[in-house]
DRENDO-168899 format. One line per field, with one value per residue (C-alpha): residue in three letters; x negated, y, z negated. Coordinates in steps of 0.5 Angstrom, whole numbers, plus 2048, in hexadecimal, padded with zeros to 3 digits. Last residue first. Layout:
res	c(ALA_...)
east	c(X_...)
north	c(Y_...)
up	c(Z_...)
REM end
This chain:
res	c(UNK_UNK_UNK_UNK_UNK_UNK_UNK_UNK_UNK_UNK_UNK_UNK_UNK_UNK_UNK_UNK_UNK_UNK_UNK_UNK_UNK_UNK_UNK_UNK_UNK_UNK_UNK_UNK_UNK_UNK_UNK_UNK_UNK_UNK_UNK_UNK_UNK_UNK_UNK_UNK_UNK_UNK_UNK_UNK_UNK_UNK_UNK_UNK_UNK_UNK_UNK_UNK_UNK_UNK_UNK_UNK_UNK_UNK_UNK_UNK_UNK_UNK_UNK_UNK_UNK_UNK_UNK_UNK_UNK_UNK_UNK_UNK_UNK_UNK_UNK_UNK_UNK_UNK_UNK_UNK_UNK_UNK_UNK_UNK_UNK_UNK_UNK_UNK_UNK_UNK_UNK_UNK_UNK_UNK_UNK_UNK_UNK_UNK_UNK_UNK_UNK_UNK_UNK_UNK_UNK_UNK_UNK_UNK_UNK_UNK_UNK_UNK_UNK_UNK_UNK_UNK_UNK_UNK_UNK_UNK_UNK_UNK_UNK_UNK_UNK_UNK_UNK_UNK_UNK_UNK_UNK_UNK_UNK_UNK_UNK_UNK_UNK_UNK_UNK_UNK_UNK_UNK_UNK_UNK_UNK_UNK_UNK_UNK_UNK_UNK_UNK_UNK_UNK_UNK_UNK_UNK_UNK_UNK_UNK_UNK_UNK_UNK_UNK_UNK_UNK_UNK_UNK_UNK_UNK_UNK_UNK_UNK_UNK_UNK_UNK_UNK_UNK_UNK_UNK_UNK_UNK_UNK_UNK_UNK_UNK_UNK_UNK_UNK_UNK_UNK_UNK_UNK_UNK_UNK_UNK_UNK_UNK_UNK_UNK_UNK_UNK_UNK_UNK_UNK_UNK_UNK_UNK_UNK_UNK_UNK_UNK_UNK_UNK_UNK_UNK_UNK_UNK_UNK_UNK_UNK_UNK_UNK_UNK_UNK_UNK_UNK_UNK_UNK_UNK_UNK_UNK_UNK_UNK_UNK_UNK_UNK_UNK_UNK_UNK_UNK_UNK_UNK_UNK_UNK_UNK_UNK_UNK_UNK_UNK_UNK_UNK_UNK_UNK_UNK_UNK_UNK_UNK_UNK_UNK_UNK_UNK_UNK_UNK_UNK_UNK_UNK_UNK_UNK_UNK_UNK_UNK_UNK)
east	c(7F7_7F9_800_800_806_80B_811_817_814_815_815_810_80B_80B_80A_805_801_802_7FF_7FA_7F8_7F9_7F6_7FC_7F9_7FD_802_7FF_804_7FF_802_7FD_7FC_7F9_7F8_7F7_7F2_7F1_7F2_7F7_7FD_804_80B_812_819_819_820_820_827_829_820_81E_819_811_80B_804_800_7FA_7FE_7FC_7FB_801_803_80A_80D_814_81A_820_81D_819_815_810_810_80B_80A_803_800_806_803_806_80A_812_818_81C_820_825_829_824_826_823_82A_828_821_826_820_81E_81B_816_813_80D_80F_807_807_80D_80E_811_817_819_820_823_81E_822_81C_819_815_80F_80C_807_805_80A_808_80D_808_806_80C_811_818_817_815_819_819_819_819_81A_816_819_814_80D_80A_805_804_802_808_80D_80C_810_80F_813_80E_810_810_80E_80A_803_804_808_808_809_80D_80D_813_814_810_817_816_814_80E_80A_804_804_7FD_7FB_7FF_800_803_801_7FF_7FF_7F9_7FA_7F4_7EF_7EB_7E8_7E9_7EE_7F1_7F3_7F3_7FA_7F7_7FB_7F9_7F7_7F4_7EC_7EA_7ED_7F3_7F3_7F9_7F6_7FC_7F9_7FB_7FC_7FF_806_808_803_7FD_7FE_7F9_7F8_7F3_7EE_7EB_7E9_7EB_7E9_7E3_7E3_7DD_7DC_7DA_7D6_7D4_7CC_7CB_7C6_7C4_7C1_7C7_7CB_7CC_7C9_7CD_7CA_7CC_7C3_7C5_7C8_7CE_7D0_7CB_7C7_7BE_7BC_7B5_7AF_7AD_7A8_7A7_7A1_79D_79E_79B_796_792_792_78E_78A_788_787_782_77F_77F_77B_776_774_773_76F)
north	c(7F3_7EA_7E9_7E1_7DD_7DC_7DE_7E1_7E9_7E9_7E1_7E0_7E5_7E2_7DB_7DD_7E0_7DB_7D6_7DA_7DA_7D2_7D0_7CE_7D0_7D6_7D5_7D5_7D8_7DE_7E5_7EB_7F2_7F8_7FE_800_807_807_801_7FB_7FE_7F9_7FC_7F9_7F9_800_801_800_7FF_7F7_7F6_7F7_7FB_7F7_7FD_7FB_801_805_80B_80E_809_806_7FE_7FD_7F6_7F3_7F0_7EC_7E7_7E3_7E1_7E8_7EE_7F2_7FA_7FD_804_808_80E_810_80A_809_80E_80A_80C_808_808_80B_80A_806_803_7FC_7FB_7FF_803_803_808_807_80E_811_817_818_810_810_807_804_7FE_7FB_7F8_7F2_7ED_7EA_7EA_7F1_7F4_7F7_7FE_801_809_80E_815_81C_81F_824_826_824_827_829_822_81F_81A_813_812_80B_80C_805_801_802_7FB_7F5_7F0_7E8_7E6_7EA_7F0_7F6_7FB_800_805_809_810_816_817_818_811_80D_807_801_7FC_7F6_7F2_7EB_7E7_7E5_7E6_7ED_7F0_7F4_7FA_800_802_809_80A_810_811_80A_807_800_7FA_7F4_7EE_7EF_7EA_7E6_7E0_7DB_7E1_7E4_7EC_7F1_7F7_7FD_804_80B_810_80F_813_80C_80A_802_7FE_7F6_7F1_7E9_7E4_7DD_7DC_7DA_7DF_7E5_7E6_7ED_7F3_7F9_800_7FE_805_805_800_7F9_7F5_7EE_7EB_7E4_7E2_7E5_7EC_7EF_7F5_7FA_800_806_80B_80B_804_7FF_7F9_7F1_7ED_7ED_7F0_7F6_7F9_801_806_809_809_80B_808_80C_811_810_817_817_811_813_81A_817_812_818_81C_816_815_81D_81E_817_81B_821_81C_81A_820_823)
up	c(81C_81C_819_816_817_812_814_810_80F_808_805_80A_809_801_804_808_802_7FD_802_803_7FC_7FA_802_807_80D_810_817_81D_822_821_822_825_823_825_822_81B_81B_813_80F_80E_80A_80B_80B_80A_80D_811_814_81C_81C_81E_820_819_818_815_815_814_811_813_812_819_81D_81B_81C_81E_81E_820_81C_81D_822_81E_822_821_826_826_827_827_826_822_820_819_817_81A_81B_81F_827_82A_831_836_83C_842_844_845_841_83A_837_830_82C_827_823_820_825_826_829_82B_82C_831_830_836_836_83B_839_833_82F_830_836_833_834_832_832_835_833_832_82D_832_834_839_83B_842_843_841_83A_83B_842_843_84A_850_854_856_85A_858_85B_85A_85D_859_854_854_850_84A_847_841_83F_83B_841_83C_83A_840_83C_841_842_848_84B_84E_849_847_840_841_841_83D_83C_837_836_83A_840_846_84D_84F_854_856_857_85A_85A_856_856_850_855_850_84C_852_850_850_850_84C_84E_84B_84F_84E_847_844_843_846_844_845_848_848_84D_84C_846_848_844_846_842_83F_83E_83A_83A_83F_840_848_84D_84D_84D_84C_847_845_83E_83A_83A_83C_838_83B_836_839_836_83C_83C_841_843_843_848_84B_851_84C_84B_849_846_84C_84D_853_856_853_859_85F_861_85B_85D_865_862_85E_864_868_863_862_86A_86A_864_867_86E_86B_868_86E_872_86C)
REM end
């Protein structure tokens, strides 16, 4: 009996260290192995070497001499921008913003950086030198007594010349263009609904806008801001890229390329 009521004891025992060793956490987020967990059960492992930034990244841009690049973080973490060292992968310096969504450019210099300061109807001017990062001047584009909902900063490029900035209302549908030296705003034009992107090609008379809302490329005049012609894509347009390789010279292609040129005075290839 004595016997059998030990055995009872050692395997009682036994089961309670068992059940008091729980199952090792399982979190999303990084793995040993290089791959990452998503919240869904799936693991993804990507390609290539991987930095880790701040939350969101919304845009980045190399640096002029290509030695840094500049990531616009606007996620659930305050928004930032961090400028990483491209050879290390590290991040190196990183500022405050007060808000940012998409527009991110630099000056010709290199000395001065932008930022769309979307809910802040807003842009950010910063300070870049040696490696680092500090805030500058606000370009408040609307007061703050004075905002609405649809008052909001998205993209913004630094045109041709380098001394005027062009920045995108997404909820105005319009382009307005600010003076870098007075901080003013000089222009405003009508564009497509939810302008997304701006880009300017080489020509130097024109610039782009693709709407997210009309699914539609949009080509203005840089002298008025007039609409000079318009290109339908697909729902939700967004980004876009210029190629400085001109089209292969294919029958089809080359019809098409000559036509593009003839209206928009170049024949370089617009990647949406």
């Amino acid at each position: 009996m004595k016997k059998i009521i030990g055995a009872v004891v050692v395997v009682a025992v036994v089961a309670g260290v068992v059940v008091s060793q729980q199952a090792a956490r399982v979190t999303v987020g990084p793995k040993a192995d290089g791959s990452f967990l998503l919240n869904s059960g799936w693991s993804v492992k990507p390609a290539g070497k991987q930095t880790l930034v701040d939350t969101f990244p919304m845009a980045s841009l190399p640096s002029k001499d290509g030695k840094v690049l500049f990531v616009l973080n606007g996620g659930y973490n305050p928004p930032t921008v961090g400028v990483v060292d491209i050879a290390s992968g590290q991040m190196t310096s990183q500022v405050r913003v007060p808000d940012g969504w998409l527009g991110l450019a630099m000056t010709p210099d290199g000395k001065r950086l932008y930022v769309g300061g979307g809910s802040q109807a807003s842009v950010f001017e910063l300070e870049y030198e040696n490696g680092t990062l500090k805030n500058g001047r606000t370009f408040e584009i609307v007061q703050k007594e004075k905002r609405q909902h649809q008052d909001f900063v998205g993209d913004v490029q630094v045109g041709p010349d380098g001394r005027l900035l062009y920045a995108s209302l997404m909820h105005r549908d319009r382009i307005i263009v600010i003076n870098t030296q007075s901080g003013r705003v000089i222009e405003q034009w009508r564009t497509g609904r939810r302008p997304y992107r701006i880009l300017f090609p080489p020509d130097g008379k024109t610039f782009l806008v693709t709407s997210w809302a009309d699914g539609t490329l949009y080509q203005h005049s840089l002298a008025d801001g007039s609409a000079m012609s318009r290109l339908r894509l697909g729902p939700h347009t967004t980004d876009m890229v210029l190629s400085a390789r001109k089209p292969e010279a294919s029958p089809k292609e080359g019809e098409e390329a000559e036509e593009k040129e003839e209206e928009w005075g170049y024949a370089q290839r617009v990647f949406v």
